[in-house]
MMTF fields as JSON, N, C-alpha, C and O atoms, coordinates in Angstrom:
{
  "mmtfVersion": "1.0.0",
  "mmtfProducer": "UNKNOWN",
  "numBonds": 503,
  "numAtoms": 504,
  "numGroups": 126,
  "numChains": 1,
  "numModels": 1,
  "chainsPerModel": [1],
  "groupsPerChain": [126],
  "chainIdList": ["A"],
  "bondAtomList": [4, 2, 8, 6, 12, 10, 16, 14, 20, 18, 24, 22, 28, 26, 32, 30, 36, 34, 40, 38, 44, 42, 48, 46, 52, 50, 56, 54, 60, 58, 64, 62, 68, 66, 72, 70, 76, 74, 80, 78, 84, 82, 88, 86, 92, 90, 96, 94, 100, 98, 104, 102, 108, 106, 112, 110, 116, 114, 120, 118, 124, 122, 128, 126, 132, 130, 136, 134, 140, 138, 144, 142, 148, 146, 152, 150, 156, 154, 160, 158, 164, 162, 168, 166, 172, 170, 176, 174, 180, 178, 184, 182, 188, 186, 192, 190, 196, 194, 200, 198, 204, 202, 208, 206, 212, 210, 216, 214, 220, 218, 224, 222, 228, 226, 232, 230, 236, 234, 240, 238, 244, 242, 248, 246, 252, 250, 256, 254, 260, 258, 264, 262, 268, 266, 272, 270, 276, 274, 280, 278, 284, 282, 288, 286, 292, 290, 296, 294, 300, 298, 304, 302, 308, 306, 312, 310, 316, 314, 320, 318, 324, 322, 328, 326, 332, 330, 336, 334, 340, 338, 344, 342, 348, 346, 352, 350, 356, 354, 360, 358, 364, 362, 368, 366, 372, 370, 376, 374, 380, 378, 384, 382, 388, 386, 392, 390, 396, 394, 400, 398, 404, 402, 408, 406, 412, 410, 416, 414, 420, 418, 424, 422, 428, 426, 432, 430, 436, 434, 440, 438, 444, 442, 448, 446, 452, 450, 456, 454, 460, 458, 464, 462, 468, 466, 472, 470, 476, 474, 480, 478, 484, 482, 488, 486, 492, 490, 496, 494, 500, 498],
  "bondOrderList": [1, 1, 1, 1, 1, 1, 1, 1, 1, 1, 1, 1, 1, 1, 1, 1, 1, 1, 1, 1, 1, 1, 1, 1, 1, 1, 1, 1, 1, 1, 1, 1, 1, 1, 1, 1, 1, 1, 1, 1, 1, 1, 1, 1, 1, 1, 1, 1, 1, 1, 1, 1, 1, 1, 1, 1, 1, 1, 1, 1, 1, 1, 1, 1, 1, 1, 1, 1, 1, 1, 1, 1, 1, 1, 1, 1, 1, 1, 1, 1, 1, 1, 1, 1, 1, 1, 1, 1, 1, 1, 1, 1, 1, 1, 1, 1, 1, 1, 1, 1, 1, 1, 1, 1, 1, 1, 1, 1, 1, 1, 1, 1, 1, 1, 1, 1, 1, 1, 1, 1, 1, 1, 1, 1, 1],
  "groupList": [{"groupName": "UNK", "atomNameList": ["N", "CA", "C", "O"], "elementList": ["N", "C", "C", "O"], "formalChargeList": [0, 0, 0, 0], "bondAtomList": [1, 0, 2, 1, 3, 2], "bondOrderList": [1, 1, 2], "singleLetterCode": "X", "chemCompType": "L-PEPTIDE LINKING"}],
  "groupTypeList": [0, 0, 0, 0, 0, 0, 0, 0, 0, 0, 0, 0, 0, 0, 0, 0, 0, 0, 0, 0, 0, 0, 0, 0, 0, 0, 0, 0, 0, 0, 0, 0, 0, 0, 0, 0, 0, 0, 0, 0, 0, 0, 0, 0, 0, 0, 0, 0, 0, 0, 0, 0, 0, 0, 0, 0, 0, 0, 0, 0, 0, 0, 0, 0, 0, 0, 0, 0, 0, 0, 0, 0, 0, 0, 0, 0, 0, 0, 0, 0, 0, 0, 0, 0, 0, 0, 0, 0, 0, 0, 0, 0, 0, 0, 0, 0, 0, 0, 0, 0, 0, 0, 0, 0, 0, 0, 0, 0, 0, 0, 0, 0, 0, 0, 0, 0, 0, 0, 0, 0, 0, 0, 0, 0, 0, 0],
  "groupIdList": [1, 2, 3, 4, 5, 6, 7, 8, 9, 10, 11, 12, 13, 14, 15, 16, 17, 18, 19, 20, 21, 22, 23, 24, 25, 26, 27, 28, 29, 30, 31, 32, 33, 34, 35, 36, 37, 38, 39, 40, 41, 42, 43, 44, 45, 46, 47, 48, 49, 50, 51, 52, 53, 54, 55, 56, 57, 58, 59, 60, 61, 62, 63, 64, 65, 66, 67, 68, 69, 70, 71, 72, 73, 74, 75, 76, 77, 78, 79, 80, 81, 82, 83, 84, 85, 86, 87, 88, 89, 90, 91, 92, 93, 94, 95, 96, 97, 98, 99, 100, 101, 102, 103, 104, 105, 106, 107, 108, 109, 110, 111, 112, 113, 114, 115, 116, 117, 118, 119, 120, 121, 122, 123, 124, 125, 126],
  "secStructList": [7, 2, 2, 2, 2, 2, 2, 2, 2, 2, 2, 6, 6, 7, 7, 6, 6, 2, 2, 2, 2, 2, 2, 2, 2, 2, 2, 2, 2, 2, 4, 4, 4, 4, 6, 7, 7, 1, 6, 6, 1, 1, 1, 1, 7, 7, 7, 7, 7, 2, 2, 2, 2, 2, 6, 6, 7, 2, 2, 2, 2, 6, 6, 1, 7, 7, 7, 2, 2, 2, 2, 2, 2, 2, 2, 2, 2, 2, 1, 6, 6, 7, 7, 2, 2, 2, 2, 2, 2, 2, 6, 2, 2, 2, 2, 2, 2, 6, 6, 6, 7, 7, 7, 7, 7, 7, 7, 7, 7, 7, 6, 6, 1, 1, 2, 2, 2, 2, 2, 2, 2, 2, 2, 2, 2, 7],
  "xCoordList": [-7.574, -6.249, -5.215, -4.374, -5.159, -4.676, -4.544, -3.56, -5.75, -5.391, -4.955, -4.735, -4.837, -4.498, -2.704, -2.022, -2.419, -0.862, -0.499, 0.1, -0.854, -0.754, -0.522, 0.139, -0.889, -0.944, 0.181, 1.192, -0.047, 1.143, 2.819, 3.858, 2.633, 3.957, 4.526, 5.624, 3.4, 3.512, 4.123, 5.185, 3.556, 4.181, 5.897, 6.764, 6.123, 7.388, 8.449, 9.638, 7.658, 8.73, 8.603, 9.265, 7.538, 7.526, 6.574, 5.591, 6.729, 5.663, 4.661, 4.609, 3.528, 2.59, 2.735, 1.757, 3.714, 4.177, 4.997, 5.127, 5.473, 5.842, 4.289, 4.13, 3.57, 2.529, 1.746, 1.329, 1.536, 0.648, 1.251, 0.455, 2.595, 3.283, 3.094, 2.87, 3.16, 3.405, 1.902, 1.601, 0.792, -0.42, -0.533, -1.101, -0.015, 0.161, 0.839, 0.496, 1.973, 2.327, 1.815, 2.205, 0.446, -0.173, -1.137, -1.308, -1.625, -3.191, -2.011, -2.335, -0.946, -0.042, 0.121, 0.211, 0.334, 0.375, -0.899, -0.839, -2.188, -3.577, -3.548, -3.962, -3.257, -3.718, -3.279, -3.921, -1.988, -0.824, -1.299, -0.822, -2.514, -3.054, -4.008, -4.429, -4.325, -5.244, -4.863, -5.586, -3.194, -2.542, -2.618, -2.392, -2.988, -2.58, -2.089, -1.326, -1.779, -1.043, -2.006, -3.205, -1.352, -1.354, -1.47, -2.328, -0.233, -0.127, -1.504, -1.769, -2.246, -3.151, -4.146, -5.141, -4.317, -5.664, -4.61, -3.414, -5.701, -4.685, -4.705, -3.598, -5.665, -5.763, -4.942, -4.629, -4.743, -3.926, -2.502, -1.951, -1.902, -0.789, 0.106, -0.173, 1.358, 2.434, 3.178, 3.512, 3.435, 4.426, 5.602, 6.029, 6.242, 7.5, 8.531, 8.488, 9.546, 10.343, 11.51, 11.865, 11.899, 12.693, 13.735, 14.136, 14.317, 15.473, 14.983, 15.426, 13.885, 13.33, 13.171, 13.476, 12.364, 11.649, 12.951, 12.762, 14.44, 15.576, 15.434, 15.332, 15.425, 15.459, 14.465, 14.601, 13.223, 12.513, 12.502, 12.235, 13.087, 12.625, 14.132, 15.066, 14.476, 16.08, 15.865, 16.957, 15.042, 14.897, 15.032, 14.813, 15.331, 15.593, 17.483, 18.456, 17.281, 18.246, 19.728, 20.828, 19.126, 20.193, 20.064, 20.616, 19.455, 19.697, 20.816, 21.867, 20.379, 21.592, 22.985, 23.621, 23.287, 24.058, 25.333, 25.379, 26.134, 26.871, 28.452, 28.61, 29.121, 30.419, 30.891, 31.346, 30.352, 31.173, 32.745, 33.274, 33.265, 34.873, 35.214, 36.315, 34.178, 33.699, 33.375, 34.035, 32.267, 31.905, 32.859, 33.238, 33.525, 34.677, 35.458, 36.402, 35.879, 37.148, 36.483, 37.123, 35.556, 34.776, 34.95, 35.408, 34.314, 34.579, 36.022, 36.263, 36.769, 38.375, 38.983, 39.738, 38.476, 38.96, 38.557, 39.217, 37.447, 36.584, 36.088, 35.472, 36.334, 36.35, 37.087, 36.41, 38.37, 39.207, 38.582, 38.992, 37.904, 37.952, 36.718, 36.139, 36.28, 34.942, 35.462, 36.211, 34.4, 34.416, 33.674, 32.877, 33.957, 33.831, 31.968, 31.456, 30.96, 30.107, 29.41, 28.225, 30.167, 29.847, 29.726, 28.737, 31.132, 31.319, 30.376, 29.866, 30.08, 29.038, 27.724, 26.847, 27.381, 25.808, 26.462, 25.965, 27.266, 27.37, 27.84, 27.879, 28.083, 28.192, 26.693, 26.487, 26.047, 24.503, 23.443, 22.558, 23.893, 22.994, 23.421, 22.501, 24.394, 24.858, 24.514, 23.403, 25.3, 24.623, 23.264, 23.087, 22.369, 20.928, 20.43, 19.593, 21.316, 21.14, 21.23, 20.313, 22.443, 22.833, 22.226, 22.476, 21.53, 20.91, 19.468, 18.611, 19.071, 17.724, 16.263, 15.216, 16.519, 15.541, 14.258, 13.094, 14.697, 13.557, 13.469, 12.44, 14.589, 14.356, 14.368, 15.094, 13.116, 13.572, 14.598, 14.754, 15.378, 16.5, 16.346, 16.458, 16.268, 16.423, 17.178, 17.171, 18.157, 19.572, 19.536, 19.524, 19.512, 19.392, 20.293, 20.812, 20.608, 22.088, 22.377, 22.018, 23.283, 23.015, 23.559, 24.159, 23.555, 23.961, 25.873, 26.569, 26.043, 27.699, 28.074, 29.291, 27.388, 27.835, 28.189, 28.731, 27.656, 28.417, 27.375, 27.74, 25.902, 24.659, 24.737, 24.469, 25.219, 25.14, 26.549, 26.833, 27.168, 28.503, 28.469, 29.088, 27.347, 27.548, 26.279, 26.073, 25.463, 24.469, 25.103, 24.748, 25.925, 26.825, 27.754, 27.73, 28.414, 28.948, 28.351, 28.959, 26.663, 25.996, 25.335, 25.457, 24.659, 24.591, 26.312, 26.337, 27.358, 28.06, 28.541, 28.587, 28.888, 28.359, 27.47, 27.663, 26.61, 25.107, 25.255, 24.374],
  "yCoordList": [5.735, 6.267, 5.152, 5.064, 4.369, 3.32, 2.394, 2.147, 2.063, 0.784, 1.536, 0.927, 2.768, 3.52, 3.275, 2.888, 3.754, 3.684, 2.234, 1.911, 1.584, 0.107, -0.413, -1.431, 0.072, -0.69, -0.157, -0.727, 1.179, 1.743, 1.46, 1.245, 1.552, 0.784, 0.021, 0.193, -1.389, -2.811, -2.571, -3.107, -1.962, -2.089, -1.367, -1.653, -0.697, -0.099, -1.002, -0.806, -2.031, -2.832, -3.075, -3.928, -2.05, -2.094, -2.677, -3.054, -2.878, -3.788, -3.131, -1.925, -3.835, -3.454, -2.964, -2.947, -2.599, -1.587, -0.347, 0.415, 0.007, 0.79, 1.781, 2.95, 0.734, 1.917, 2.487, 3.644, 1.733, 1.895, 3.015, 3.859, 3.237, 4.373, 5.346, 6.434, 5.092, 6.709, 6.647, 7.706, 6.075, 6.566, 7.712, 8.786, 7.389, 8.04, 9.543, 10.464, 9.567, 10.799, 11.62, 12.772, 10.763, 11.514, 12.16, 13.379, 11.519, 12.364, 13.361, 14.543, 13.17, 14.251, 14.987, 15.986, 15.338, 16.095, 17.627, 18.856, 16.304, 16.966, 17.757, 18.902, 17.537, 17.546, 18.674, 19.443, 18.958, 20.208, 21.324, 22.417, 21.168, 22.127, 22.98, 24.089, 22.125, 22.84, 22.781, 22.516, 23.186, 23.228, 22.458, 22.972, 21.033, 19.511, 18.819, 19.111, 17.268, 16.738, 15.085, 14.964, 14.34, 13.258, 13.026, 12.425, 13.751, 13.902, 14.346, 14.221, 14.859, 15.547, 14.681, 15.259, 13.625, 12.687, 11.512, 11.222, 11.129, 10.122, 9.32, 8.805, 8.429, 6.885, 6.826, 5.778, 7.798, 7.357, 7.505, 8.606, 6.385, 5.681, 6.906, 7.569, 7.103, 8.278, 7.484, 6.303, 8.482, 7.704, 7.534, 8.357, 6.646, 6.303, 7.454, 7.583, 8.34, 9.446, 8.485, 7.313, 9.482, 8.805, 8.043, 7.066, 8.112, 7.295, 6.308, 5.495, 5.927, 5.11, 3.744, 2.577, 4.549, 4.168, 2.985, 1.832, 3.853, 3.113, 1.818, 0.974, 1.651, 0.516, -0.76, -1.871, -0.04, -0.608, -1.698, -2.889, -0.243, -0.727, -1.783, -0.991, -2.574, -3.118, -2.695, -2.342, -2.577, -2.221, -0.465, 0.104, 0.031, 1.689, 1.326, 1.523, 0.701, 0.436, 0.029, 0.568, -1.108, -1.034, -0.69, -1.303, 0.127, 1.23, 2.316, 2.642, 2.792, 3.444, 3.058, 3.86, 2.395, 1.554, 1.158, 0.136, 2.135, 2.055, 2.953, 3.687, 2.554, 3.19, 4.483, 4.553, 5.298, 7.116, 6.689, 6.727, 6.386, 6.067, 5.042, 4.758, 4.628, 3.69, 4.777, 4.868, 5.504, 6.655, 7.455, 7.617, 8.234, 9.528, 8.505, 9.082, 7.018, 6.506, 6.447, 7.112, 5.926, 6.269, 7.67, 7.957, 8.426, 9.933, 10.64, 11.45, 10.192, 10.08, 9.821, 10.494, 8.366, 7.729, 7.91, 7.877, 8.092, 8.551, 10.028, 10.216, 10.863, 11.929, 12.707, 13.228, 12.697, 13.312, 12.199, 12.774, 11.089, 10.343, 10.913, 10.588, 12.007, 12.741, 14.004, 14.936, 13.399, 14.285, 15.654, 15.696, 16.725, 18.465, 18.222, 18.566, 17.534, 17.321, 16.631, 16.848, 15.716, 14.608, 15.91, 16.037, 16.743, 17.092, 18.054, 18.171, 19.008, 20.257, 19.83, 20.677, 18.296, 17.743, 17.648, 18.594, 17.101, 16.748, 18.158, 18.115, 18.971, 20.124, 21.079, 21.689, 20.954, 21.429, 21.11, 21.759, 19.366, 18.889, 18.946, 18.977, 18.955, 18.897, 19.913, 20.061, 21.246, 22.194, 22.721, 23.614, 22.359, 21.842, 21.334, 21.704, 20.395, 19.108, 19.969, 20.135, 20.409, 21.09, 22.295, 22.449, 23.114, 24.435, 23.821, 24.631, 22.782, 22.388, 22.68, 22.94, 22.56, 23.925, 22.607, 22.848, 21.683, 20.369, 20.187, 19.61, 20.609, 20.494, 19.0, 18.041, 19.177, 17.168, 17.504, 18.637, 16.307, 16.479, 14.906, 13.795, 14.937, 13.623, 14.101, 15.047, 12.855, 12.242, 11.713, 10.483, 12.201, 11.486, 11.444, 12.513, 10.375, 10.584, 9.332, 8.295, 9.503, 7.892, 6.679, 6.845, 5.489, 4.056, 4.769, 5.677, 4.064, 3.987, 5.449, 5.621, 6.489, 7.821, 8.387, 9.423, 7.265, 7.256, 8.137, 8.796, 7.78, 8.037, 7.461, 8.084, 5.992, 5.17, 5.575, 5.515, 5.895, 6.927, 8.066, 8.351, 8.786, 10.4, 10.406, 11.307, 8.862, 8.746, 8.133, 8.762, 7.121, 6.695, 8.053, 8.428, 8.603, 9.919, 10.644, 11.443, 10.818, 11.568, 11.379, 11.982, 10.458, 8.918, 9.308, 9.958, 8.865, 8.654, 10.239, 10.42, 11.34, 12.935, 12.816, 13.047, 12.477, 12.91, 12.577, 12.819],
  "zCoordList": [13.251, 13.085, 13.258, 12.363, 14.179, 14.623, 13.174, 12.478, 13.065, 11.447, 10.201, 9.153, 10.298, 9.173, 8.908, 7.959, 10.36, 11.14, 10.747, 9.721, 11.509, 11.673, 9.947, 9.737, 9.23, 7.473, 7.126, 6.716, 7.332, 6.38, 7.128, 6.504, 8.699, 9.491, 8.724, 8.196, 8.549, 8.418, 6.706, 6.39, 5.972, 4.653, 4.875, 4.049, 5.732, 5.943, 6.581, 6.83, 6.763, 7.409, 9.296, 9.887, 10.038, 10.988, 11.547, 10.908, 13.049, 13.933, 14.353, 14.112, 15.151, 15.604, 16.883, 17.63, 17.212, 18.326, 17.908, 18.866, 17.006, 16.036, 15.164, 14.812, 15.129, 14.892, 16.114, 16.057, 17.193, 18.171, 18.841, 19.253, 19.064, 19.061, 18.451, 18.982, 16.881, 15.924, 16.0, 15.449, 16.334, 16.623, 17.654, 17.456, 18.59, 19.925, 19.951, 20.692, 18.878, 18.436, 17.545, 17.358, 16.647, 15.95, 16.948, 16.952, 17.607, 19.122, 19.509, 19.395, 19.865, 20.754, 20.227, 20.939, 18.518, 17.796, 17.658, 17.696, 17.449, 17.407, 18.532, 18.351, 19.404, 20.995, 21.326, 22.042, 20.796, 20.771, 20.206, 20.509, 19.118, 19.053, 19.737, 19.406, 20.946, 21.574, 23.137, 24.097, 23.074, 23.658, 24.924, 26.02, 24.723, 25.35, 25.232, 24.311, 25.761, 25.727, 25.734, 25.48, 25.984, 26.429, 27.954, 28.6, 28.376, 30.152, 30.906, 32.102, 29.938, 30.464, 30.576, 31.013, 30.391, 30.387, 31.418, 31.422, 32.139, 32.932, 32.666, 32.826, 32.096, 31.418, 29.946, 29.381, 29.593, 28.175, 27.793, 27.771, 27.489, 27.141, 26.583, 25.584, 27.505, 26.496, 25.504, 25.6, 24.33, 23.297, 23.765, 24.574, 23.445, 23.957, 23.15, 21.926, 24.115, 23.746, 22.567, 22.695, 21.448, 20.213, 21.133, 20.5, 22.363, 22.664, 22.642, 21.83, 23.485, 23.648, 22.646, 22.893, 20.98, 20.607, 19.974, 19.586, 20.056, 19.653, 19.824, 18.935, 20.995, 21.645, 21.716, 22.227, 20.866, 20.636, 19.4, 19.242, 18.389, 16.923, 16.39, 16.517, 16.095, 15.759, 14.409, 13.964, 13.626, 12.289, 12.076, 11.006, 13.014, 13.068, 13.254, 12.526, 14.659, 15.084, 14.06, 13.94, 13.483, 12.437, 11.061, 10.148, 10.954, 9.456, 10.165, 9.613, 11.465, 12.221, 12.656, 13.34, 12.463, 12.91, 11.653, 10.969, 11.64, 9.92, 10.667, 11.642, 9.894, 10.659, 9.201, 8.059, 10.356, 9.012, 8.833, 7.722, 9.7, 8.478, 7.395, 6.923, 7.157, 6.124, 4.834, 3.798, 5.178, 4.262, 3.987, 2.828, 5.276, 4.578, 4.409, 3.87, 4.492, 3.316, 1.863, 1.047, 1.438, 0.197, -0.661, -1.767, 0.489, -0.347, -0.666, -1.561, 0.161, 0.133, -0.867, -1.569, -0.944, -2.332, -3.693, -4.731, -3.498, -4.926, -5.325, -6.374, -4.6, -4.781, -6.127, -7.013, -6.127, -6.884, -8.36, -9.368, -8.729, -9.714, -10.203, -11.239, -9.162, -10.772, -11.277, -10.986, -12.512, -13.766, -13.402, -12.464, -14.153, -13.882, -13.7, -12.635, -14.978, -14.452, -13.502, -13.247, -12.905, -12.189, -10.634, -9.913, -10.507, -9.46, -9.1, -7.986, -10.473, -10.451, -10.273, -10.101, -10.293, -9.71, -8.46, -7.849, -7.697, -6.375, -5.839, -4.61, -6.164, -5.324, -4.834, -3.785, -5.723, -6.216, -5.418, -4.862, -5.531, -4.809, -3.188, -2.371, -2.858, -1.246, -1.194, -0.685, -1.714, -1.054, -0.952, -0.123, -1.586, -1.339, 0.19, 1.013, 0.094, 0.875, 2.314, 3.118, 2.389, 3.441, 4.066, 5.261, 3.521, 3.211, 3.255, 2.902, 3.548, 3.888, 3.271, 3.863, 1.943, 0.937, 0.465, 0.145, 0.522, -0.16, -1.182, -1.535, -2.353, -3.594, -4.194, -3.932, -5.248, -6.236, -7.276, -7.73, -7.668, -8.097, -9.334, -8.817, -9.821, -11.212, -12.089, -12.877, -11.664, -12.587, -13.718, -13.673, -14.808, -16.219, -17.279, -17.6, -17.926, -18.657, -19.029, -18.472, -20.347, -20.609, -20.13, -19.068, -20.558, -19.755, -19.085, -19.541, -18.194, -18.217, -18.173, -18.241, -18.082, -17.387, -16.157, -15.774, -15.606, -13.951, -12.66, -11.687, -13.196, -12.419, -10.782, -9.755, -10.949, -9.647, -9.013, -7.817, -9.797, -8.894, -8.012, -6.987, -8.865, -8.35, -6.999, -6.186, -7.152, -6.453, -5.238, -4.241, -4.946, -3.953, -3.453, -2.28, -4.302, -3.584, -3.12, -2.407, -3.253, -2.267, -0.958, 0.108, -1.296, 0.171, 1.058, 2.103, 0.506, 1.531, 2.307, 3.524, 1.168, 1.626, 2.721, 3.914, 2.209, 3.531, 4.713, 5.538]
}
């Protein structure tokens, strides 16, 4: 389980303490089904709790790390500059987004229609 974790981490960008962890939450997971834990064995290592893992990872750390009045000045500004279809995908899709349903969504349309627009207005929405 461990080198499984450990590969796919490492292609994500993360360390070998980053998987040895989400290893640890995968047994805690299993374990939960048979209504245990980790705590429950005394020799084995607890996963480090998500605050924690903050502090661990700088590569979590700063993907988090972005200032929202940066974003609502974006949406501020660029908002009123879409088009009736531009707006009726970004309404569609937020409220999707928001309403938590998991739907896939592909944007298609031709060059210079303003795809990487309506795709930045939803990023900064989110």
């Amino acid at each position: 389980m461990l080198h499984d974790t450990y590969h796919q981490c490492i292609r994500n960008g993360g360390t070998i303490e980053d998987a040895y962890n989400d290893t640890l939450l995968l047994v805690e997971a299993k374990l939960t089904l048979t209504n245990k834990g980790l705590h429950d064995f005394s020799k084995m290592p607890l996963a480090l709790p998500p605050a924690e893992m903050l502090r661990v990872n700088p590569q979590l750390v700063a993907k988090l790390d972005y200032d929202k009045d940066v974003f609502h000045g974006y949406v501020d500004l660029n908002l009123p500059r879409l088009n009736i279809c531009q707006e009726t995908t970004i309404n569609v899709v937020f409220n999707i987004v928001v309403e938590a349903k998991g739907t896939i969504f592909f944007l298609d349309d031709l060059g210079g229609s303003g795809k990487t627009f309506v795709h930045n207005m939803l990023l900064a929405l989110v």
